[in-house]
C-alpha positions as CSV (number, residue, x, y, z in Angstrom):
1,X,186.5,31.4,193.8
2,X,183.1,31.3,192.4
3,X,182.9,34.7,191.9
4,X,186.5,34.7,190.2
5,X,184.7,32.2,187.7
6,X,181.6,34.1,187.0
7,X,183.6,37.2,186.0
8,X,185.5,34.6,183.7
9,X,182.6,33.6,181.9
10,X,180.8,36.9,181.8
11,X,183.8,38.1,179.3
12,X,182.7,38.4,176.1
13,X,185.8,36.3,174.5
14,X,185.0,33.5,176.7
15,X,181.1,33.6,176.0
16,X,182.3,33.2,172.2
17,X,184.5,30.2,173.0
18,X,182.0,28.3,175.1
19,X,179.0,28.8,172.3
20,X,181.1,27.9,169.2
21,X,182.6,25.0,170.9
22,X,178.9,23.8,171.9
23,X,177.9,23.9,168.5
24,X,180.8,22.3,167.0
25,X,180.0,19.7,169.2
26,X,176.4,19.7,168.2
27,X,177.7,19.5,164.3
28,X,179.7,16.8,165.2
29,X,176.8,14.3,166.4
30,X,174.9,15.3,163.1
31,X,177.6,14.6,161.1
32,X,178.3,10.8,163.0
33,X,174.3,10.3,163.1
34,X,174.7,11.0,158.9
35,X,177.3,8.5,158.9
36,X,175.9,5.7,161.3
37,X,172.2,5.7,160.6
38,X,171.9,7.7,157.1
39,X,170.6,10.5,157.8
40,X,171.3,13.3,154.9
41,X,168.0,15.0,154.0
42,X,168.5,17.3,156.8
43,X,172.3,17.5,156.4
44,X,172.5,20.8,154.5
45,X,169.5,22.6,156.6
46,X,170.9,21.5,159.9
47,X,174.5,22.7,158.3
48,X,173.1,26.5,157.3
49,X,171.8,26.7,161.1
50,X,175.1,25.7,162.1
51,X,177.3,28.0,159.8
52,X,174.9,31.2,160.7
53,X,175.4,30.3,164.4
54,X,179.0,29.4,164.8
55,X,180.0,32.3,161.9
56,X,177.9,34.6,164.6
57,X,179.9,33.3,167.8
58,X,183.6,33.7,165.3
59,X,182.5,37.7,164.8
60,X,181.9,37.8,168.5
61,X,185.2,36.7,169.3
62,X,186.9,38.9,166.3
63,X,185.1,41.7,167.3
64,X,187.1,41.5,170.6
65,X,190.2,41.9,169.1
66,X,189.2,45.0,167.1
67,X,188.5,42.9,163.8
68,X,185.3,43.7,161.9
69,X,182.2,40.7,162.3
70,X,182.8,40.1,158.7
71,X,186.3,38.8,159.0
72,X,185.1,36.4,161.7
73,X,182.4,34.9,159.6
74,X,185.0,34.7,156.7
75,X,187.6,32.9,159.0
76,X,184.3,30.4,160.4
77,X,184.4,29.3,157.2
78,X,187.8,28.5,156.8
79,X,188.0,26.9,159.5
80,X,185.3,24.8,159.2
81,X,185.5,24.1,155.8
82,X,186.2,21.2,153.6
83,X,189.5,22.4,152.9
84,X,191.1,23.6,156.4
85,X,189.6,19.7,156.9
86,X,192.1,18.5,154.2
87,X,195.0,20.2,155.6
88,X,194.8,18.4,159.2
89,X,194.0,15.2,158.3
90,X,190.3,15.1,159.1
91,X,187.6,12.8,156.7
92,X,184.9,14.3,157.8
93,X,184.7,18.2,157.4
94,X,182.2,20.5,160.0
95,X,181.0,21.8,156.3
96,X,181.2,19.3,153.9
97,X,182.0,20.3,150.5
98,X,178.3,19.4,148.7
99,X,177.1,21.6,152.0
100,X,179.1,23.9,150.6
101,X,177.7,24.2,146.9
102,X,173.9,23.5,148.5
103,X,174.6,27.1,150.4
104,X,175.8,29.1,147.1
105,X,171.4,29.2,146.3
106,X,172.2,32.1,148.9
107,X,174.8,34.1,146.4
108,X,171.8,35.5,144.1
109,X,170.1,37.1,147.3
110,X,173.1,38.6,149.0
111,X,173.9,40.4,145.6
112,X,170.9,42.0,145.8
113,X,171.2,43.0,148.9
114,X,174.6,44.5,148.7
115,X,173.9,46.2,146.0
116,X,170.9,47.6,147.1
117,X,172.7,48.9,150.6
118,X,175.4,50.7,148.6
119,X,173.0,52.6,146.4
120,X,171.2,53.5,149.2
121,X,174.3,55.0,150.7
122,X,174.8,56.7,147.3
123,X,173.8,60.7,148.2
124,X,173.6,62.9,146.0
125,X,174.3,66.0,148.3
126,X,178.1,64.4,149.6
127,X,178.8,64.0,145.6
128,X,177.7,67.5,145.1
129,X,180.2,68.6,148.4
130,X,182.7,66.8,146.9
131,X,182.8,66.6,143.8
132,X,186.1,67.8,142.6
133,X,188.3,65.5,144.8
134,X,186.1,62.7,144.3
135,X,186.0,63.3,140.5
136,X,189.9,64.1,140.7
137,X,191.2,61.0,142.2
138,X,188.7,58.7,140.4
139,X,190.3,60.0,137.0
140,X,193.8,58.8,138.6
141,X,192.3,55.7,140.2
142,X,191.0,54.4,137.4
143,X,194.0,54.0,134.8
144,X,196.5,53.1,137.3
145,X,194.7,50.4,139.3
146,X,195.2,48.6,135.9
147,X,198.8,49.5,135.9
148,X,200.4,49.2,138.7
149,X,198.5,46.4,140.3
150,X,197.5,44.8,137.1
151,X,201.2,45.6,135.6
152,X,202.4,43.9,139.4
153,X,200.5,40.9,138.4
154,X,201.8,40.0,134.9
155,X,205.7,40.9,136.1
156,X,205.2,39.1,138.9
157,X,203.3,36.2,137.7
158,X,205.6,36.0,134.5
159,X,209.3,36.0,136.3
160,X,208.8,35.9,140.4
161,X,205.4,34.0,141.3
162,X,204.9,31.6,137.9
163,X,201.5,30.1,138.1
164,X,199.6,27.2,136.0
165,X,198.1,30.1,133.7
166,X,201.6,31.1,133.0
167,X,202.3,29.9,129.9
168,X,200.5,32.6,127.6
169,X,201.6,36.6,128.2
170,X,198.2,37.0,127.0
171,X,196.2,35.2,129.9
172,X,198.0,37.1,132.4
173,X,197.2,40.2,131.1
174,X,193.7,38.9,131.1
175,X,193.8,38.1,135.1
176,X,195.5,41.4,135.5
177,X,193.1,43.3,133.9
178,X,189.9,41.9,135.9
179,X,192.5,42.6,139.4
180,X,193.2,46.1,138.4
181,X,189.3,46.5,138.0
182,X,188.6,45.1,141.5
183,X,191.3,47.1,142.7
184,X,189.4,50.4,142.6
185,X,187.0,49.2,145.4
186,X,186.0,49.8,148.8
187,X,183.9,48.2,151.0
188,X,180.9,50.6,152.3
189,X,180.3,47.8,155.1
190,X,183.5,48.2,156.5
191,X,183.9,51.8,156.7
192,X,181.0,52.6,157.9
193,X,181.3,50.3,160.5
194,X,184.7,51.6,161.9
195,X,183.4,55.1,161.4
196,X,180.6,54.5,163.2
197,X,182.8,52.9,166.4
198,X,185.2,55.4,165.8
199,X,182.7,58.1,166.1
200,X,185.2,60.4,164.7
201,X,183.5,62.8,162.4
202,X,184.9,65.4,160.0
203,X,186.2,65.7,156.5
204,X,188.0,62.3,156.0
205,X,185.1,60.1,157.5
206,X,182.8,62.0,154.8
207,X,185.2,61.1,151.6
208,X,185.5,57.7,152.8
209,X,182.1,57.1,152.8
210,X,181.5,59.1,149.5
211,X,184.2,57.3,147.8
212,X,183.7,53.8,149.1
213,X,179.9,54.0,147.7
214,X,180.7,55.8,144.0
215,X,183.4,53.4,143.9
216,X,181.3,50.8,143.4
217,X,179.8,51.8,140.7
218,X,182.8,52.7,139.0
219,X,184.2,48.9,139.9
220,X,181.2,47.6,138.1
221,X,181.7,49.8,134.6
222,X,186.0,49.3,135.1
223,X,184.6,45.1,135.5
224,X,183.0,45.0,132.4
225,X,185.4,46.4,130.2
226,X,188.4,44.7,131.7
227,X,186.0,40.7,131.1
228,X,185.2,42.3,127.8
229,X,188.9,42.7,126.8
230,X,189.9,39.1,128.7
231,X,187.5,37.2,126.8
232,X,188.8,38.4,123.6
233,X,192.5,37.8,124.9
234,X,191.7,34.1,126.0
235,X,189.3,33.4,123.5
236,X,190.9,31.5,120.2
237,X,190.7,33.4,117.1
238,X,188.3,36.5,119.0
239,X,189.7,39.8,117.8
240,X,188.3,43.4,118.9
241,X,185.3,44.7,117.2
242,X,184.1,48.0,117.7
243,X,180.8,46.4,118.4
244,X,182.0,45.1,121.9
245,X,182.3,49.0,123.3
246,X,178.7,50.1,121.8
247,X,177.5,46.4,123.4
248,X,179.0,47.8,126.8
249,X,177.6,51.1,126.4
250,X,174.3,49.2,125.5
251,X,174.4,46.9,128.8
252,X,175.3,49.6,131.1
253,X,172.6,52.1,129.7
254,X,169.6,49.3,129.8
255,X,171.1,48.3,133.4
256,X,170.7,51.8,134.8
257,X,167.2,52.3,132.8
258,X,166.2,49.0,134.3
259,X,167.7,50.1,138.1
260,X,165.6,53.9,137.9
261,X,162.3,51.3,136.9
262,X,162.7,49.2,139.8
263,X,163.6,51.7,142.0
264,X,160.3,53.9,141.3
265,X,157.8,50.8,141.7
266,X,159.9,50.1,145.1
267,X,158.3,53.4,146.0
268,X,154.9,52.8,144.1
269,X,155.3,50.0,146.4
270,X,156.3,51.4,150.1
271,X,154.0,54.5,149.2
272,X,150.4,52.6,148.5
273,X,151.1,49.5,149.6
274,X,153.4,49.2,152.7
275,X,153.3,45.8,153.5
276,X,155.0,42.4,152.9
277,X,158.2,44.9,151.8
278,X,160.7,41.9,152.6
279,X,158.6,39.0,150.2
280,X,158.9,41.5,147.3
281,X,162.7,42.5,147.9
282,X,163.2,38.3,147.7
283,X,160.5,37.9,144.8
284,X,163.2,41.2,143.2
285,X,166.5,39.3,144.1
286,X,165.5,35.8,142.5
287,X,163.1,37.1,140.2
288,X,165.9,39.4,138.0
289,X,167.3,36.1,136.4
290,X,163.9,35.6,134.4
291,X,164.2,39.4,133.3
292,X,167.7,39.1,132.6
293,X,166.9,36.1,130.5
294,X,164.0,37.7,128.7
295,X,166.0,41.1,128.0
296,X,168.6,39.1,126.8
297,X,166.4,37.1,124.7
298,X,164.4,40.0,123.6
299,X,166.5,42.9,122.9
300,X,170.0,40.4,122.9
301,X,171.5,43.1,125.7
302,X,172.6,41.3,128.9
303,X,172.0,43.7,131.6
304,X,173.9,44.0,135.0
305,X,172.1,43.0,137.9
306,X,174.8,44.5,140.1
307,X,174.0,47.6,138.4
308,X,170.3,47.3,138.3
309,X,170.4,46.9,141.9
310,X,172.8,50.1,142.6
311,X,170.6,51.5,140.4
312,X,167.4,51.1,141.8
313,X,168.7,52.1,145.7
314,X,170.1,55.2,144.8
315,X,166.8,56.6,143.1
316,X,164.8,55.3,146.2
317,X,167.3,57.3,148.5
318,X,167.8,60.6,146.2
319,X,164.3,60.6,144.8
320,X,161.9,59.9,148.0
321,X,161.2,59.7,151.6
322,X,161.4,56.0,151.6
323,X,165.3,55.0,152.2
324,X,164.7,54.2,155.8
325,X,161.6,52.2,154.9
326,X,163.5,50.1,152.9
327,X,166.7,49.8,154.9
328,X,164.8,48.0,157.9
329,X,163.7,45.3,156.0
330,X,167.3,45.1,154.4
331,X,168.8,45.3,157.4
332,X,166.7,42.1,158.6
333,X,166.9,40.1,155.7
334,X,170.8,40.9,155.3
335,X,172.5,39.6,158.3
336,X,171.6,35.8,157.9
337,X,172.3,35.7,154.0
338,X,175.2,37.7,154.6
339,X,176.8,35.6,157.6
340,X,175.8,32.8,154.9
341,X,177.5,33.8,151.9
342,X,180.6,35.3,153.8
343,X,181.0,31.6,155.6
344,X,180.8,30.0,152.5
345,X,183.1,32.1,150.6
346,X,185.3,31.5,153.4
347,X,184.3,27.3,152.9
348,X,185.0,27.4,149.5
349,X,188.5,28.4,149.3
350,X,191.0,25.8,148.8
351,X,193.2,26.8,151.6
352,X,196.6,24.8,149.7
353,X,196.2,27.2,146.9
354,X,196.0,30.1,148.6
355,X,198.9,29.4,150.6
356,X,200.9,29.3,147.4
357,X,199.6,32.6,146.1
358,X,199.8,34.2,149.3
359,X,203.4,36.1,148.7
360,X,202.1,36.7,145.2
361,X,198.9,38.2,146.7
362,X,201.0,40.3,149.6
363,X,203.1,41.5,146.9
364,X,200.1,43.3,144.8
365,X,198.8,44.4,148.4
366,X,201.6,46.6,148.6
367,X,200.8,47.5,145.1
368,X,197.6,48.0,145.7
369,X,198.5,50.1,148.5
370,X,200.9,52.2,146.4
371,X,198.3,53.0,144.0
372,X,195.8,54.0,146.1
373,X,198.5,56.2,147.6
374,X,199.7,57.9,144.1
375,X,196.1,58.7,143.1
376,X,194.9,60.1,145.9
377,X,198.0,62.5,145.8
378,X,197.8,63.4,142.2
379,X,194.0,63.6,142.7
380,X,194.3,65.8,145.8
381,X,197.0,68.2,144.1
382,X,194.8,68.4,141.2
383,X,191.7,69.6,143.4
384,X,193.9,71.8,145.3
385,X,194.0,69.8,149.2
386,X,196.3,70.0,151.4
387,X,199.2,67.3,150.7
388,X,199.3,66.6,154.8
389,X,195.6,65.9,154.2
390,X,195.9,63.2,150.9
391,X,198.6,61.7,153.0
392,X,196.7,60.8,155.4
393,X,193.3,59.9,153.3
394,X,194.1,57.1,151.5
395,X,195.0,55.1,154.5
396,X,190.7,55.0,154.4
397,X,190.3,53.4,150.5
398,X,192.1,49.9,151.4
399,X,190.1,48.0,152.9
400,X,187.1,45.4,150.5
401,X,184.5,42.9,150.9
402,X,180.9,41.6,149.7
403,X,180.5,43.9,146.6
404,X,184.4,42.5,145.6
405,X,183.7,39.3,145.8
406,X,181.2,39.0,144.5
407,X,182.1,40.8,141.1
408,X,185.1,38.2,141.7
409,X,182.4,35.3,141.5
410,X,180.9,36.8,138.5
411,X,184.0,37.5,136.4
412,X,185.4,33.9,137.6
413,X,181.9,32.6,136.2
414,X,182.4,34.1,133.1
415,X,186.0,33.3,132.4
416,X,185.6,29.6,133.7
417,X,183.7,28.2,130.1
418,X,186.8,29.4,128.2
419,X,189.7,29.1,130.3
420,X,188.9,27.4,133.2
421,X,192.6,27.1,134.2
422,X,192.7,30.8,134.2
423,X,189.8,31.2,136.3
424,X,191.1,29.3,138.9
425,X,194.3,31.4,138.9
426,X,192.0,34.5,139.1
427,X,190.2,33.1,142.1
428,X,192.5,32.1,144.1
429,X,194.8,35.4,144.1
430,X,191.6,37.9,144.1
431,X,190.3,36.3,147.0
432,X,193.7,36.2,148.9
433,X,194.4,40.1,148.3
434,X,190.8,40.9,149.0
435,X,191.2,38.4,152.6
436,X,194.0,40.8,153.1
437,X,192.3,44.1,152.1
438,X,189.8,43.1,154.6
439,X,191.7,42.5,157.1
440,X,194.2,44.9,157.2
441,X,192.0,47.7,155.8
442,X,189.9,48.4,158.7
443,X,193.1,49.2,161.1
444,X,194.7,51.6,158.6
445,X,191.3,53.4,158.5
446,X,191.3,53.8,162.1
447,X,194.7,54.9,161.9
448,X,193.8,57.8,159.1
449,X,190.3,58.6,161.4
450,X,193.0,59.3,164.4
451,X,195.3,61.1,162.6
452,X,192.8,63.1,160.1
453,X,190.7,64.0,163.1
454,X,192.9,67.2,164.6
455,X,193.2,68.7,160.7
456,X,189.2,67.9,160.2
457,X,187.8,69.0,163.6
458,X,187.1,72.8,161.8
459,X,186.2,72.4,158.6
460,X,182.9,73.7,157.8
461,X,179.6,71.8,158.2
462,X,181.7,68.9,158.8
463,X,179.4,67.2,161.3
464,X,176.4,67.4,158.6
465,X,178.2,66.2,156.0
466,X,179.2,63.2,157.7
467,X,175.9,62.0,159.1
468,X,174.4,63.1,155.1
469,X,177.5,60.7,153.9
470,X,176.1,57.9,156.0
471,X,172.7,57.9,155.3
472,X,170.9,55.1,156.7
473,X,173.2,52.9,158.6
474,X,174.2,49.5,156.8
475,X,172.8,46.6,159.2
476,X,174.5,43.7,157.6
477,X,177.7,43.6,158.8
478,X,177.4,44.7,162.6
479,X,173.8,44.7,163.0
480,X,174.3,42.6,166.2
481,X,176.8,45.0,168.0
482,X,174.9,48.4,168.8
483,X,176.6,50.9,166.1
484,X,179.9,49.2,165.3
485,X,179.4,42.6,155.7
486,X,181.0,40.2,152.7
């Protein structure tokens, strides 16, 4: 018997279970030593131990079902946020909702860090292998993202799914156009990480990873012109100038001049100086407000840190010997701010308004799905692959995480002073298809790794250009399983 019970508890599922319900029990007594005595000073530090611990025991047990850590520390948060709280009746959330806004401080570092991790997974040798069918299905990607899951959007939103911004044609089009940008991406976290388990390498792992990095860049540039567009759409009496393109040209130009800068005194940095490498990527990922600011102020161009930060990883991985030096330290800063920021995303949704979006939000999956589908066809005839080949490949493109949201907390934040109604809207629906881009992404990528695997197996230099494509592994997201973020 007592061996029966030790081989109970030694399973990893169980393990989970036991820790998370010891520290929700741990939570608890804060939270009624708060109430009865009046303690709150330590209410929000004792809260971020708390989330990075129970998000880390919720990946555990999602990782044991085949889900990736990130959705685990998405659904911690959900489940012990203010809002799953609300639903069953509770007072006195695990997470309270001013613990929530405390944690956001996090948001500024974790874009750095993203953003850094998918430049340096940005190389310049897959692009050159692949640059026909990556440039080929791009060109496709690009227009139809904004119509057929933009399109989806304003005809469903307008007739099926009616939501409060629903009275104006023109605010739909507005949320649709900021969707169809998002819509583009894929998560470099994600893939990697079921590559990796997978270890299945050939053709289709190498495009994945090629196109799941470039992507982002291209979500960034497709970003800024669909927010440009909405705020003239939602913005009384605005009207397009001609201006607003050379402004975006202006923006992205500076960002990238900016990103090159920062990424050659990373390596003046790793290459003379060589220590304290994880104060100065901190001092870089809070310090880029203040030069933001003072661009902004001086040369009235406001610059893209996203962009800056893409920027300045992909010429420290293209243009010296220092990528691994600075992935370690990324890799140890990432997974507590990145356990952080996913758990609160996952704490700040308001779980009732989800729930009504969520057909509206399954319907532009499929959409989504669809799209991704029709590009990579017309992009693979166009570069002359094999259709049983595209058919298979864009099973890999679905699935999204940290670099989509948060480009969904920045346009939100920039559509919020003029129509805050609309914001809302936008939130609520990104965030639901991106929850279900996540979690349904990583399976249909197995699925395409399995199926892609017999046609792949041959083709030439396969093995090197997969490990190439993957460059330095991405800790974050499944840094505490050996090889398996937002």
């Amino acid at each position: 018997m007592t061996g029966a019970l030790q081989k109970v508890f030694r399973q990893r599922a169980v393990k989970g279970l036991l820790v998370l319900s010891l520290l929700i029990a741990a939570m608890v007594a804060m939270l009624a030593l708060r109430a009865n005595v009046g303690v709150s000073a330590g209410v929000t530090f004792a809260a971020i131990g708390f989330v990075v611990l129970a998000a880390y025991a919720m990946a555990e047990l999602a990782s044991t079902v085949g889900l990736p850590r990130v959705t685990g520390y998405i659904l911690a948060g959900i489940g012990l946020g203010p809002s799953a709280a609300e639903l069953m009746g509770i007072a006195e959330p695990l997470i309270p909702r001013s613990v929530v806004v405390d944690m956001r401080v996090f948001n500024e570092l974790a874009l750095a860090l993203i953003a850094l991790e998918a430049g340096l997974e940005l190389d310049l040798g897959a692009i050159r292998r692949f640059k026909r069918t990556l440039a080929s299905i791009i060109l496709f990607k690009m227009p139809l993202s904004w119509l057929v899951v933009g399109g989806a959007f304003v005809l469903l939103a307008a007739t099926v799914f009616p939501m409060p911004s629903s009275g104006a044609l023109t605010d739909l089009v507005a949320i649709g156009l900021v969707l169809g940008a998002l819509s583009v991406g894929t998560s470099p976290a994600v893939s990697i990480a079921v590559i990796s388990e997978s270890g299945v390498k050939g053709k289709i792992s190498d495009l994945v990873l090629s196109f799941a990095v470039f992507k982002d860049v291209v979500m960034v540039v497709m970003l800024a012109i669909g927010l440009a567009v909405a705020r003239i759409l939602v913005t009384d009496g605005a009207s397009f100038d001609g201006a607003i393109v050379a402004d975006l040209g202006a923006r992205i130009l500076l960002s990238v001049v900016v990103g090159v800068l920062l990424g050659l005194a990373l390596i003046a940095w790793m290459r003379w100086v060589r220590w304290e490498l994880i104060l100065i990527l901190l001092v870089i990922a809070y310090g880029i407000n203040p030069v933001e600011h003072w661009i902004d102020h001086s040369f009235h161009v406001h610059i893209k840190p996203l962009l800056v930060f893409i920027t300045a990883g992909f010429t420290v991985a293209n243009f010296s010997r220092y990528g691994h030096d600075l992935h370690k330290p990324l890799g140890m800063l990432s997974l507590p701010v990145f356990v952080i920021f996913f758990t609160t995303a996952g704490a700040g949704l308001e779980l009732t308004t989800m729930l009504a979006v969520l057909p509206l939000a399954a319907s532009l999956f499929v959409a989504r799905s669809g799209m991704m589908y029709l590009a990579t066809r017309l992009g693979g005839r166009l570069a002359r692959e094999p259709r049983a080949f595209t058919d298979v490949l864009w099973l890999g493109f679905i699935s999204q995480a940290g670099v989509a949201l948060v480009l969904l907390g920045i346009a939100v934040t920039e559509l919020a002073p003029d129509a805050p109604v609309l914001a809302k809207d936008l939130e609520q629906v990104a965030f639901a298809l991106i929850a279900l881009n996540l979690l349904i992404g990583p399976v249909l990528l197995r699925v395409a790794l399995k199926k892609g695997a017999p046609e792949t197996a041959d083709a030439p230099n396969a093995a090197a250009g997969a490990a190439t494509a993957a460059g330095p592994e991405i800790v974050p997201l499944h840094a505490a399983v050996p090889r398996v973020a937002a």
